[in-house]
C-alpha positions as CSV (number, residue, x, y, z in Angstrom):
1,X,116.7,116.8,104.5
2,X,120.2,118.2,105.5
3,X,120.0,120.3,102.4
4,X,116.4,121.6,104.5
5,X,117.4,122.0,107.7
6,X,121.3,123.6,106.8
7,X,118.7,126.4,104.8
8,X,116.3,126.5,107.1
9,X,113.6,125.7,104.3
10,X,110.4,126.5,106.1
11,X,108.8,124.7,102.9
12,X,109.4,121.4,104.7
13,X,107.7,122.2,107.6
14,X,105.5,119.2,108.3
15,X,107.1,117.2,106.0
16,X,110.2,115.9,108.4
17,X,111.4,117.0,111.9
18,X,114.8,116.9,112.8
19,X,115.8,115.8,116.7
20,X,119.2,116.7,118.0
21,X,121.4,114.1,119.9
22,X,123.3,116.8,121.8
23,X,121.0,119.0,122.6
24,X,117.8,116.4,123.1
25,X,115.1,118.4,121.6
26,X,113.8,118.3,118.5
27,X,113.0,121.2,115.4
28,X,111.5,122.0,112.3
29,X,113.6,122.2,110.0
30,X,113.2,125.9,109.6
31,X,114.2,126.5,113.3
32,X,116.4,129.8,113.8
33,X,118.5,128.0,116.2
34,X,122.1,126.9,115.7
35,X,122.4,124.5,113.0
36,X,124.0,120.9,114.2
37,X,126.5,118.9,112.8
38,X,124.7,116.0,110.3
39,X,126.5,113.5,112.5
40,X,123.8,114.7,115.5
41,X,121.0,114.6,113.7
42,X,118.4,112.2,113.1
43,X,115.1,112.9,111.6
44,X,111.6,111.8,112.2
45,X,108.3,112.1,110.0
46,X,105.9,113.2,113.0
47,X,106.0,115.0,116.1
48,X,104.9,111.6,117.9
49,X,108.0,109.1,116.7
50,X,110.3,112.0,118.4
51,X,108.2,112.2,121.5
52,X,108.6,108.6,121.9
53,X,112.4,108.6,120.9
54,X,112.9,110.5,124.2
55,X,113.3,114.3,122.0
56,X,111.2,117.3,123.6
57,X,109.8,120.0,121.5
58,X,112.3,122.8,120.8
59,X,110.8,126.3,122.3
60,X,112.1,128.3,119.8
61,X,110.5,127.1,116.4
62,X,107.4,124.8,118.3
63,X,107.0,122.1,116.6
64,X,104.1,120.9,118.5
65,X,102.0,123.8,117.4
66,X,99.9,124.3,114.5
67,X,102.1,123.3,111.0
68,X,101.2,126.4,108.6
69,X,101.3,124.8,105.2
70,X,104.4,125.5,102.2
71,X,102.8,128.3,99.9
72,X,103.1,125.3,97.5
73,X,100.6,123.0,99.2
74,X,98.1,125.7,99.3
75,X,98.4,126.3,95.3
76,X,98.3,122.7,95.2
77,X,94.9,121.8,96.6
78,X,92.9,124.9,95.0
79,X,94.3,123.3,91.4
80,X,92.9,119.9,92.7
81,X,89.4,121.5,94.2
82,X,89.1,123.5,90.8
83,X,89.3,120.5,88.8
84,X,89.2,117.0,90.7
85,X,88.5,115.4,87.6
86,X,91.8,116.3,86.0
87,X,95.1,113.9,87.1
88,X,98.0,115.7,87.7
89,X,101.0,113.6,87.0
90,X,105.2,114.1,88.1
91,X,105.7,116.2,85.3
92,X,103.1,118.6,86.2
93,X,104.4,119.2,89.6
94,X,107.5,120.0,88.1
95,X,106.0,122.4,85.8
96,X,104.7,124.1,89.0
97,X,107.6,124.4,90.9
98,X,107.8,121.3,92.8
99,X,109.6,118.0,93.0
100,X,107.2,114.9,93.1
101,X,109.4,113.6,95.8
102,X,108.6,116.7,98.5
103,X,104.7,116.2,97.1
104,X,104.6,112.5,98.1
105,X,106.5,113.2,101.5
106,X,104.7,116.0,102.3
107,X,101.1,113.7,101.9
108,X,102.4,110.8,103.3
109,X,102.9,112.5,106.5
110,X,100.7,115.3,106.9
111,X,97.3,113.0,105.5
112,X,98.4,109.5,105.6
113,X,98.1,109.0,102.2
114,X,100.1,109.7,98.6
115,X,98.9,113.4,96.6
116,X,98.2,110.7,94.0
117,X,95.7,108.8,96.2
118,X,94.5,112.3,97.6
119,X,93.5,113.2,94.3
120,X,91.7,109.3,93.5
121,X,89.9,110.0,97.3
122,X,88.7,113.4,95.8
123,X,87.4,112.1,92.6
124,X,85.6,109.5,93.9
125,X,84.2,111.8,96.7
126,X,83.0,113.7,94.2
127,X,81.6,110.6,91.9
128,X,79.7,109.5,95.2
129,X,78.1,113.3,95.2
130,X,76.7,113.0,91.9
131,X,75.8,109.2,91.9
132,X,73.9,110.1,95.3
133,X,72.1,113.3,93.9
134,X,70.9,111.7,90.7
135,X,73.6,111.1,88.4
136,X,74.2,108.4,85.7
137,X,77.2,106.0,86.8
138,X,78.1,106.2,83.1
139,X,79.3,109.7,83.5
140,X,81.1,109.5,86.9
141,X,82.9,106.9,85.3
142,X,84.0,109.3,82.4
143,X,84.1,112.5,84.7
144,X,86.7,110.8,86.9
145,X,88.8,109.5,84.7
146,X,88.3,105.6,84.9
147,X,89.3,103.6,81.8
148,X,86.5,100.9,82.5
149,X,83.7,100.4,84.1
150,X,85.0,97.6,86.4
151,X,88.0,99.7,87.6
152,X,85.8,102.5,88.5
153,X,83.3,100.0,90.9
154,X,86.3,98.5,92.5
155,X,87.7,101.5,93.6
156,X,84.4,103.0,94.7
157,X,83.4,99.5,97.0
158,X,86.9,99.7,98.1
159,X,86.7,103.0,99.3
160,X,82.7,102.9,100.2
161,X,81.8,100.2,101.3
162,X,79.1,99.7,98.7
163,X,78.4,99.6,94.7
164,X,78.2,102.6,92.9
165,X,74.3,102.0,92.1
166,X,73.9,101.3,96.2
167,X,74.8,104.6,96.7
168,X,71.7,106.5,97.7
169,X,71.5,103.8,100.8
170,X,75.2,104.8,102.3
171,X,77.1,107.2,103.9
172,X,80.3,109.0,103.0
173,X,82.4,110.5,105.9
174,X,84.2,114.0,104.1
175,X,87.7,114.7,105.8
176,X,89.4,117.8,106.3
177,X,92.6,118.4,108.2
178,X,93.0,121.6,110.0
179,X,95.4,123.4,111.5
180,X,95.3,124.1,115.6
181,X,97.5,125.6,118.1
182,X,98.0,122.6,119.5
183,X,98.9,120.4,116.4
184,X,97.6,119.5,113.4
185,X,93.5,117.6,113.3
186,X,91.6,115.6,111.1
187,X,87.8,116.2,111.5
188,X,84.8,114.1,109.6
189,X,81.5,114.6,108.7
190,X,78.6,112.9,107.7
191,X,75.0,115.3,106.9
192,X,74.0,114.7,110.6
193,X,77.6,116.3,111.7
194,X,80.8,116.1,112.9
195,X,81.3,112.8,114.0
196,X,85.3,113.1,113.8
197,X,87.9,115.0,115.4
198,X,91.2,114.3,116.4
199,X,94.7,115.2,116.8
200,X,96.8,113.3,113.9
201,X,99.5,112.2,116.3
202,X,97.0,110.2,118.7
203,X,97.8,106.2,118.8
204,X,94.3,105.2,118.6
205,X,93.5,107.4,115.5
206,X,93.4,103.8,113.2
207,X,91.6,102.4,115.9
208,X,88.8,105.5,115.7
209,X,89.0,105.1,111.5
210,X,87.9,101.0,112.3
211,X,85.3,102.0,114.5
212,X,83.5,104.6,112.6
213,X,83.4,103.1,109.2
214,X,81.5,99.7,111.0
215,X,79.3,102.2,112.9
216,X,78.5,104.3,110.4
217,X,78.3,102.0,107.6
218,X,80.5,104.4,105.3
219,X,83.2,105.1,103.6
220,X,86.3,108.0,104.1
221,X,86.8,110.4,101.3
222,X,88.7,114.1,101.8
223,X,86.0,116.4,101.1
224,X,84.3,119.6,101.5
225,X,81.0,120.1,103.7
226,X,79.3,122.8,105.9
227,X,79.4,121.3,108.4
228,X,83.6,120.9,108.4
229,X,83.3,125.2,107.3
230,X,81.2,125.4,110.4
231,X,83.8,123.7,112.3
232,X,86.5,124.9,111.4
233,X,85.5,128.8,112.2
234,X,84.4,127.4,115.6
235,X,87.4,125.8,116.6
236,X,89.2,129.1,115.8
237,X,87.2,131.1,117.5
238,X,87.7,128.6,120.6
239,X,91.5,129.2,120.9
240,X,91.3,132.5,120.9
241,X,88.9,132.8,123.7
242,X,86.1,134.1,121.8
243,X,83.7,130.8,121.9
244,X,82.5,128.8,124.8
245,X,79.7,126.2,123.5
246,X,80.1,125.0,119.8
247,X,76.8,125.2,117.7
248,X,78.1,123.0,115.1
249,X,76.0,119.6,115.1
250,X,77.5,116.3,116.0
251,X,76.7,112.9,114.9
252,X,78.0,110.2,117.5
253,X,77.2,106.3,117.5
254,X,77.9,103.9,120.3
255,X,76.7,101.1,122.7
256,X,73.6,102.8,125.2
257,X,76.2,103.4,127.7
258,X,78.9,105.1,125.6
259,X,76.1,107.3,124.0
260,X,75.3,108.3,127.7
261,X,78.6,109.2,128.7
262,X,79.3,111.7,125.5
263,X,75.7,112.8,126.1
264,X,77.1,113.7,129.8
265,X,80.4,115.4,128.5
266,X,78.6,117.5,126.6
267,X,76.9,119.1,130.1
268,X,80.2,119.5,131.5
269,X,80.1,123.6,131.6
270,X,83.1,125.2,129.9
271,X,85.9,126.2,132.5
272,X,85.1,123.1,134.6
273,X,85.8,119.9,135.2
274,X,84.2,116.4,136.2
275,X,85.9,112.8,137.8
276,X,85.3,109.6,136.7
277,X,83.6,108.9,139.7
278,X,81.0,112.1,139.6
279,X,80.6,111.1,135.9
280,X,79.6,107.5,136.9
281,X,77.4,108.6,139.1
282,X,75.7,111.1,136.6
283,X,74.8,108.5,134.4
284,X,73.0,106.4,136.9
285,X,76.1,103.7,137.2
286,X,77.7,104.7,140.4
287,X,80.3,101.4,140.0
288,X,81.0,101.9,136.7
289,X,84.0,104.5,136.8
290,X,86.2,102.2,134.3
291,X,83.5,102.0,132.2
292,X,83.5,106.1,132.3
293,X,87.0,105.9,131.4
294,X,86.7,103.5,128.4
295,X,84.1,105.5,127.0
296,X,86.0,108.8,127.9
297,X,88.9,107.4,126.0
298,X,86.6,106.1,122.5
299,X,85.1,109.5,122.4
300,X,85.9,110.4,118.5
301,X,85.0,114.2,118.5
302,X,88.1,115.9,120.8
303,X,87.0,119.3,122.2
304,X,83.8,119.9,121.1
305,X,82.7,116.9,123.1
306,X,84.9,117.6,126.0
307,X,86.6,114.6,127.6
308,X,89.2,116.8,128.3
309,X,87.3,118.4,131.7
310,X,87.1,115.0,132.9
311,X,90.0,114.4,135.5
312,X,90.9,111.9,138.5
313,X,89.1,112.4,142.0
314,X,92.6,114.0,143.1
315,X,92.0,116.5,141.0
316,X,94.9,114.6,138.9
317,X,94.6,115.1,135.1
318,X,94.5,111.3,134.6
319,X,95.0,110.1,130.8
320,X,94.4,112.6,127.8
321,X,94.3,110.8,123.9
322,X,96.3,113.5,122.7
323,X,98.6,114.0,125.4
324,X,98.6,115.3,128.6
325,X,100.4,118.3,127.7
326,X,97.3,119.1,125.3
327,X,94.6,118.3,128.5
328,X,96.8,120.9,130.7
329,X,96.7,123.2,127.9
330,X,93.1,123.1,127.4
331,X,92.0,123.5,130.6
332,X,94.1,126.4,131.4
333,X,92.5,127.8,128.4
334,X,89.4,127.7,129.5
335,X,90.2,128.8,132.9
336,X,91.6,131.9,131.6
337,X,88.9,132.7,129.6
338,X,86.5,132.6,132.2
339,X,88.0,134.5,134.7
C-alpha cells in the first residue's frame, strides 16, 4: 500500500484509502497531492471506517465520489460473464497481469466477498437460471463444476434458501454494484423489480440483506437482469439532470404500514420535500411520526423511492442512511434541476 500510494497507482483505487495524520483528510491512493511521510499514514479499507476515524474526504482526488474500476477488474468480470462455468485459479490471474493478493483485496472491499466466492455466487446464479427454466440438476451439477452431487445441494440451500429440485417455488435476488457520483451502490432484483438499492458504506446494509432474504423468501447471487440494465441507465440519467420519475419497476415488502409509507414516498414530487409529520398525516396516522421515521429509515430502494425529500418540520434535514452529506446533495440536485 505504500508502494501504491508513493506511485500514485490509480489501480488501487477502491481497494484501500489512505488518511493522513497531519493533514486530517483522507485520499485515494492515486491522489496528486503531496505525498506524506509512511510514519503519517494509516490506511483504511472503506470510505466509512475513515469517516468514523475522525478523516474528512480530501477535495482534490474525492474519494467519496463514484470509484471508476482498475482496467484490470473490467477484463476481469467480462472473462467470468463469458464463461462462469470455468474456475479461474492464482495462477491464472498471474497469467493475466495481476497478483491474486490485489484480486482478493480488491473483492473483499468493493463486494463484500472473495473473486473466488464471486465466481461460486455466479455459477450458482446461473445453475438456479437453468434449474428454474427447465433444466436437469444432473447437468448444473457438471456445468458448474461440482465434484458431487452433495457438494453442489449444499452450496445451492446455502446460498438459496431451498433444494435445487425446489427451485421453480423460490426467488433469487441478482446483485449488481454500480458506480454513482455519490459512492459506490449495490442494487437487487427479483422479476417483479428492484427491490434493492443502497450505498455500500450505509451501517444497516447487513441489516437490509436480513430483512429481504426472510421477506422475500430468496436467496442473493451477483447477477445480470433487465431490470438492474434498466436501472442502471436511469440512475445515470438522474445525476445528470436529465430524469425526474424512474420507470423502472420496484418490488417492495413490508408490514401494512411500512408498505403505506414507501407507497407515500413515491408521491413525493421531484424537487420537493415532505416532514414526518405531513407524512403521518398522509397516511391517515396523524400520531404516528416515529413510526414514519422507522419506516423512512427501513426503506431498501434509496432514490428511486425517495426518503431523501423527507425532512424535519424545521425544515431541518433530520437523519439520512447514507449520510447527510448525500441527503443535502440530493436535494440540491433536484432543486437545480427544476429551476
Amino acid at each position: 500500500m505504500e508502494r501504491a500510494y508513493q506511485r500514485s497507482d490509480a489501480s488501487y483505487d477502491g481497494v484501500f484509502y489512505l488518511g493522513v495524520r497531519t493533514t486530517g483528510i483522507f485520499c485515494r491512493p492515486s491522489c496528486p497531492a503531496r505525498k506524506p511521510k509512511p510514519e503519517n499514514v494509516e490506511f483504511f479499507a472503506m470510505p466509512k471506517e475513515a469517516l468514523f476515524a475522525g478523516y474528512r474526504p480530501c477535495l482534490r482526488c474525492r474519494p467519496l465520489e463514484g470509484d471508476e474500476a482498475p482496467p484490470w477488474v473490467a477484463r476481469l468480470l467480462q472473462r467470468v460473464e463469458r464463461r462462469p462455468d470455468t474456475r479461474i485459479r492464482e495462477r491464472d490471474l498471474r497469467t493475466m497481469g495481476v497478483e491474486p493478493a490485489r484480486v482478493r483485496r480488491y473483492f473483499s472491499t468493493r463486494y463484500g466477498l472473495t473473486f473466488q466466492a464471486y465466481c461460486r455466487a455466479r455459477r450458482l446464479a446461473q445453475a438456479f437460471e437453468r434449474i428454474r427454466h427447465g433444466g436437469s440438476v444432473d447437468d448444473a451439477v457438471f456445468d458448474t463444476g461440482y465434484e458431487s452431487h452433495s457438494g453442489f445441494r449444499e452450496a445451492f440451500q446455502k446460498t438459496f434458501g431451498l433444494t435445487p429440485r425446489r427451485t421453480a417455488e423460490g426467488d433469487c435476488i441478482r446483485l449488481a454494484w454500480l458506480d454513482t457520483p455519490m459512492g459506490p451502490m449495490v442494487a437487487g432484483a427479483t422479476d417483479g423489480g428492484i427491490c434493492l438499492l443502497e450505498f455500500t458504506d450505509r451501517r444497516m446494509l447487513e441489516h437490509q440483506f436480513v430483512m429481504l432474504k426472510r421477506r422475500f423468501k430468496a436467496g442473493f447471487a451477483p447477477g445480470r437482469h433487465p431490470h438492474l440494465t434498466t436501472l442502471r441507465r436511469e440512475l445515470g440519467e438522474y445525476f445528470a439532470g436529465k430524469r425526474q420519475v424512474f420507470d423502472v419497476p420496484v418490488e417492495v415488502r413490508g408490514t401494512p404500514f411500512e408498505m403505506k409509507v414507501w407507497e407515500e414516498l413515491q408521491r413525493i414530487p421531484y424537487g420537493e420535500t415532505r416532514s414526518y409529520a405531513d407524512m403521518a398525516q398522509r397516511v391517515g396516522s396523524p400520531a404516528a411520526v416515529r413510526a414514519v421515521g422507522r419506516a423512512n429509515g427501513l426503506n431498501a430502494i434509496a432514490i428511486v423511492v425517495p426518503c431523501h425529500r423527507v425532512v424535519n418540520k424545521n425544515g431541518d434535514l433530520g437523519g439520512y442512511g447514507g449520510g447527510l452529506w448525500r441527503k443535502r446533495r440530493l436535494l440540491h440536485l433536484e432543486a437545480a434541476s427544476t429551476r
